[in-house]
N, C-alpha and C positions, 0 to 999 in steps of 0.2 A: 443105653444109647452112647456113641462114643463121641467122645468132644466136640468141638465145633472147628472149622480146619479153614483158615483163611487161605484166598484165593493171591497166588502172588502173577500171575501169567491170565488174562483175561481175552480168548480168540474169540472174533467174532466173524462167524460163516456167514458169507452174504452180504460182508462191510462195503460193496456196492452201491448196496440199494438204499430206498427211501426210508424206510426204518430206519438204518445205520445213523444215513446225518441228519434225519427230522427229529427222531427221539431219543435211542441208542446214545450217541454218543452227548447229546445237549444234559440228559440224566447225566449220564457218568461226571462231567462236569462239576456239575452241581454237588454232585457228592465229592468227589478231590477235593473240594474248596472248603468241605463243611467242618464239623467239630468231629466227624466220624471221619473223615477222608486220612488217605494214604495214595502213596504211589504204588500203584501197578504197574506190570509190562503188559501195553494193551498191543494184538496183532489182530489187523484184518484182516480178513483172504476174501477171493471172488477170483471166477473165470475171468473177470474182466485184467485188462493186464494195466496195470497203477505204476507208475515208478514210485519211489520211495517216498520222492518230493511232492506228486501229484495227492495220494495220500495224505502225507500230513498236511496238504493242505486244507484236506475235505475235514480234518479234524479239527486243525486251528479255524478254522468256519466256523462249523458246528459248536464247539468250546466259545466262542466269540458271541453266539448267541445269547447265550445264557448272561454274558459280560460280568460272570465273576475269575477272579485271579486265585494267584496263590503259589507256593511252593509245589506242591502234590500235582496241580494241574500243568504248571511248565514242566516237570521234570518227567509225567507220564508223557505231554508231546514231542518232549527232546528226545524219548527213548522205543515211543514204537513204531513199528515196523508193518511192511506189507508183502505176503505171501500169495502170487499166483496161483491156485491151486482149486482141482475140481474134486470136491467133497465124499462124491458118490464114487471116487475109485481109492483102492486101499491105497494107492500111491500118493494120493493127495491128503489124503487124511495122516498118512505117516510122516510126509513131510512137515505138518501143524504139529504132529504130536512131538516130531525132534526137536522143534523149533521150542517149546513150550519150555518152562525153568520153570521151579520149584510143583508150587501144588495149581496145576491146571486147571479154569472153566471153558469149557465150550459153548459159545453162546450161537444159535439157532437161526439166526433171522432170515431165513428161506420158509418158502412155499414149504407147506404143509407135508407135502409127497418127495419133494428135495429130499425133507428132514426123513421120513422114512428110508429113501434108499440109504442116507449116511449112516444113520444109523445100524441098519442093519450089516452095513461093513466094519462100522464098528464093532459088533458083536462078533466077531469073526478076526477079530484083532489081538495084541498083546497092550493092553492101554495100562496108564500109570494108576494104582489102585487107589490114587486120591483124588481121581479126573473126577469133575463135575458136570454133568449135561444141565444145559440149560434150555427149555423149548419154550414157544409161543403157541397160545391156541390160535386154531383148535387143534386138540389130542384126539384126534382119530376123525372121521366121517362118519360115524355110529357107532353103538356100541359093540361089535363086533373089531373092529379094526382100531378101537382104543385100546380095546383089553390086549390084540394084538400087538401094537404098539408098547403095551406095559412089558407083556414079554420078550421085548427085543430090548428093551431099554435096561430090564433088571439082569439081564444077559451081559450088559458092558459094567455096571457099576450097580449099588448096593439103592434101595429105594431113598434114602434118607441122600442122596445125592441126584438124585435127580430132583429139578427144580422146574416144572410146570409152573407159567409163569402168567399171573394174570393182574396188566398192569392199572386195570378200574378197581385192584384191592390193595392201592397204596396204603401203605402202614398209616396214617394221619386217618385215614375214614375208617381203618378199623380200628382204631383207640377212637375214634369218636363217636362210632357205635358201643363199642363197649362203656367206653366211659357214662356216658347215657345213661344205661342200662346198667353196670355193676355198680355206680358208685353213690344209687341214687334209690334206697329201699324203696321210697314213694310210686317211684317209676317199675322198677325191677316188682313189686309185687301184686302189678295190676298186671302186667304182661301173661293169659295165660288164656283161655276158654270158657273159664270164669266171667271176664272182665273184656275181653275184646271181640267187638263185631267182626269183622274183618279186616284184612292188612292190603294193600295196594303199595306193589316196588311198582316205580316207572322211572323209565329213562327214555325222556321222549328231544330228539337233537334238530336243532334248525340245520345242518349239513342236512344237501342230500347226496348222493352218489360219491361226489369228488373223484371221478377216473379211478374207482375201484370195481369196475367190472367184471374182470379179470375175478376174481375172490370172490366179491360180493353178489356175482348173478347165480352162483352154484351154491350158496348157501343162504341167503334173506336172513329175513331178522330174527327169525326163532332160533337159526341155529348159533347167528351171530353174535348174538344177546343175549336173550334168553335161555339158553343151553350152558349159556359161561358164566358170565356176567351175574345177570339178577338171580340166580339158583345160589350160587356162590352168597351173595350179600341177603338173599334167606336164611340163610345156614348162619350164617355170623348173624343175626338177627334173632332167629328162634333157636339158638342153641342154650342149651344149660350154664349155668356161672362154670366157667373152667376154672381149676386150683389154680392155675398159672397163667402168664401169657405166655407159656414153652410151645414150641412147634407141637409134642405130641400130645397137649389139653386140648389146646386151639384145634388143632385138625381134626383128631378123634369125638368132639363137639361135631364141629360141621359136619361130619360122617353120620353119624346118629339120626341128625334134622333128614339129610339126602336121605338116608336109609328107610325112612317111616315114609316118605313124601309119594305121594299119591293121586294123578290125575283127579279131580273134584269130581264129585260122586261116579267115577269108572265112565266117567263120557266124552273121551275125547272132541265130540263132535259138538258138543253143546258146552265143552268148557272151555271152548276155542274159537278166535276169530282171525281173521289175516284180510293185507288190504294194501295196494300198494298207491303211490302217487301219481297224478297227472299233472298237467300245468298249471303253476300257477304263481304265486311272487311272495319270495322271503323279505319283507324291507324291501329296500332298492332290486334285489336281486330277482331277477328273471329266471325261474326255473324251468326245464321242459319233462316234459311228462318222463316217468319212470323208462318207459318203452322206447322214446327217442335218446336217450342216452349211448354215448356212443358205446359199443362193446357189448349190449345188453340185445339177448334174446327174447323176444317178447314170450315163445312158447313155453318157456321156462314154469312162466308165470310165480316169477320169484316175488315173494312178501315184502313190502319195504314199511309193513306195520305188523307186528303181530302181540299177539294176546291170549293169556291159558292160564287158567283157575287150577291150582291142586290146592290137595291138603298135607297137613304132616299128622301122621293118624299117630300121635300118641297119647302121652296120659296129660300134657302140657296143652297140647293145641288142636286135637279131635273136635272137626265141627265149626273150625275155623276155614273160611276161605281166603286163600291169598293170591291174590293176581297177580300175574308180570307181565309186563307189557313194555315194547318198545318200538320207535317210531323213526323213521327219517323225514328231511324235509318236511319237520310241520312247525308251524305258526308259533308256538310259543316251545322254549326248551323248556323241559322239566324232570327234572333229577332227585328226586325222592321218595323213602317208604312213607307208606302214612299209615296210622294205626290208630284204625275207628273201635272208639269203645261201647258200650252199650249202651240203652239208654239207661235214665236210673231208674230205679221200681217205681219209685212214685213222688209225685210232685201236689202236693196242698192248692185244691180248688181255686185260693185266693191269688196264684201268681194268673196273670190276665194273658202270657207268651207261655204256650210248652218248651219244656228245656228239649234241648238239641244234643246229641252225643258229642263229647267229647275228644279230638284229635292231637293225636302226637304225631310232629311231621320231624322226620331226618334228613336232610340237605344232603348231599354229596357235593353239586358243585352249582353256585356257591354251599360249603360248608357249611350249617348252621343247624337249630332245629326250633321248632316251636309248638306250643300246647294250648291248645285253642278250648276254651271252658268259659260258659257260661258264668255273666256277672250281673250283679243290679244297675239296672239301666240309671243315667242320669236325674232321670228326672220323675216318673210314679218309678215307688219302689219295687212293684208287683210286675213289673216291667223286665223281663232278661234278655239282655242286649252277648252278642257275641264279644270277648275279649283274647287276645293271643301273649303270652307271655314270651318273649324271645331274646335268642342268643347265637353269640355269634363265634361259629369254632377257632375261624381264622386260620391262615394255611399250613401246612407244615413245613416244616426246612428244606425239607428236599422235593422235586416234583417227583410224578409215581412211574415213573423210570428211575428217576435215582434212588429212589423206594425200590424197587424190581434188583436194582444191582449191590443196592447195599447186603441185601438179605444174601444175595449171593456169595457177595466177596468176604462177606461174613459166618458164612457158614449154618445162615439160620433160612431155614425152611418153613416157615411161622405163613410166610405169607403165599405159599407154595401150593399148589394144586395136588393133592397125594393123589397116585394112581387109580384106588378105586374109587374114589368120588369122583377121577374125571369118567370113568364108563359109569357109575348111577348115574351121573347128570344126563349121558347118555339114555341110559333105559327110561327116566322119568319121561321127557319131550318123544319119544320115538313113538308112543301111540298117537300122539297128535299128528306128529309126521306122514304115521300110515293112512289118516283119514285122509288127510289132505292130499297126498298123492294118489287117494279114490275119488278125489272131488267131491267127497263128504259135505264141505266146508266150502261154501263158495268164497270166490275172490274179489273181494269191495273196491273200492274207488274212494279217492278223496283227494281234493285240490291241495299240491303244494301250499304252503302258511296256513296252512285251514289246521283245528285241533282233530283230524280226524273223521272217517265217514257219520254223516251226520245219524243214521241208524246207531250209531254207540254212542252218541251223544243225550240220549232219551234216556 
């Protein structure tokens, strides 16, 4: 593998838009200012036409947000710059690439299908052989048009440069997965088929819609989530002890998990559920039904809940079920794997409560985790009362944007999407898909705040 090749020139396609000053650049921030930051030459481009000044002002905004200082962060706003240019002709793409010093990133923040056509003029270019692509999911619309995607992409630059970026795998939640799990035999050697019932990821968000119709009515939650998202934090979850934390232990781990992963018992129809919102009240907040939102096509019948059982059919975890599931607009948020263990063989006549199985919960956000096990009640001792042991991860240094761009300006790929695991992730959910688009699967209801149609609450 060849060295790691810092980034000195960081463009970012589509420095326009709401990515740009909502996350984009608040991350980048963040990292200048840290014990890892440096100056960069940051340039934005968009069709939109910025003067120089209008620009950095969008940056000193965005930078202002975060309200940390520093040398690295003044000296990146005094020095970048903004490029008119439209991405999808070779002409605008060649004027980024002149503009560009030393070892180039391209950073992606366009619609999906933008990034296709650039790309593919990219591939049809003379580009600097130490350029970096940078993209946001999703990678392709299925698996078809991922794997297409991968071949235009390794066509501009070598795979260990391109950086699929998925920013709910900030480095902070994968060392706290890992750490969990590698640094704790007690934990690490219940984790297996042996020893665990079932595992349940959920990322269930009190948001609902927020004016992302546009994106969010052509793809719902399975593809938006669950396709990305929770596949991804299985994989970092059931993969094997990697020798290292190097990009290619890590990734070639999470490869393995994807590769064995398997719809729960071949039935898409029965290991799947979807369901979207009506009206109803987050807190103070007034929600309206899925279908009144503006932008949103009711015939769609796009999922603003979905849910689907596989397994990972190996010699670790065969026989285990693990749900993923994600939600909009509902009543309580909830952000964690939990992993139900079994019960125990056997328990003596004399305790008066059966014991209860055992839970390990992982946080995402807030961070933390806890182990939920059976203790001697207070008061008769034959008595077992539930007890949770807990800890608190606490946050990392950087937010998971400036997680996303360290990995980049660094040259490490660890927390990177490799090509073929973004089309597995692709073929795992695509039988769900096709039921769904036969109406296999009917489409449930459930009231904004509520946890859910109350048929899955049984």
């Amino acid at each position: 593998m060849a060295p790691r090749t810092q980034i000195d020139t960081l463009v970012i396609l589509g420095a326009a838009g709401d990515l740009t000053s909502r996350l984009l650049l608040p991350g980048l921030a963040t990292l200048l200012a840290s014990s890892r930051g440096r100056t960069v030459r940051l340039i934005g481009s968009a069709r939109e036409p910025l003067t120089e000044k209008q620009w950095k002002q969008v940056v000193r905004k965005s930078f202002a947000k975060t309200g940390v200082r520093g040398e690295h962060v003044e000296q990146t706003l005094a020095n970048t710059t903004y490029i008119q240019a439209d991405v999808t002709t070779t002409e605008g793409l060649q004027t980024l690439l002149d503009a560009s010093k030393g070892t180039p990133a391209f950073f992606f923040a366009l619609p999906p299908a933008v990034t296709s056509l650039a790309c593919a003029q990219l591939a049809n270019m003379q580009v600097p052989k130490s350029l970096t692509l940078v993209l946001e999911k999703p990678f392709g619309t299925d698996s078809r048009s991922a794997a297409e995607l991968n071949r235009i992409l390794v066509k501009i630059v070598p795979e260990e440069q391109i950086h699929r970026v998925d920013h709910f795998l900030g480095r902070a939640d994968v060392l706290n997965i890992f750490g969990v799990r590698f640094s704790n035999l007690v934990i690490e050697q219940l984790l297996s088929n042996q020893n665990v019932e079932k595992i349940d990821i959920i990322y269930d968000e009190d948001l609902a819609l927020e004016g992302r119709a546009g994106y969010y009515d052509h793809a719902g939650a399975l593809r938006d989530m669950i396709q990305s998202h929770l596949l991804q934090i299985m994989a970092l979850l059931m993969m094997e002890p990697p020798a290292s934390l190097k990009e290619f232990d890590v990734r070639n781990g999470k490869a393995m998990v994807l590769d064995a992963t398997r719809i729960w018992k071949n039935d898409p129809v029965g290991s799947s559920k979807r369901a979207r919102y009506t009206a109803g009240k987050i807190g103070r907040r007034t929600i309206p039904a899925y279908t009144r939102e503006p932008g949103v096509d009711p015939s769609r019948e796009t999922e603003t809940l979905a849910q689907m059982t596989v397994e990972v059919a190996n010699w670790r975890w065969a026989g285990v079920p693990v749900t993923l599931r994600s939600g909009k607009a509902m009543g309580k948020p909830r952000k964690e794997a939990v992993i139900t263990f079994k019960p125990v063989p056997h328990l003596p006549a004399e305790f008066t409560t059966p014991a209860t199985p055992d839970v390990l919960r992982i946080g995402f956000k807030p961070a933390g985790m806890s182990l939920d096990i059976d203790v001697n009640g207070p008061g008769d001792k034959f008595t077992l009362e539930k007890a949770s042991l807990v800890a608190d991860f606490g946050s990392g240094q950087l937010e998971a944007y400036g997680e996303v761009l360290a990995g980049v300006l660094e040259g490490d790929a660890m927390l990177a999407v490799r090509g073929d695991t973004a089309v597995r992730c692709w073929l795992i959910v695509e039988p769900v898909l096709r039921a769904w688009a036969a109406g296999k699967v009917s489409l449930q209801t459930y009231p904004a705040g509520s946890e859910g149609p109350r048929s899955w609450l049984s």
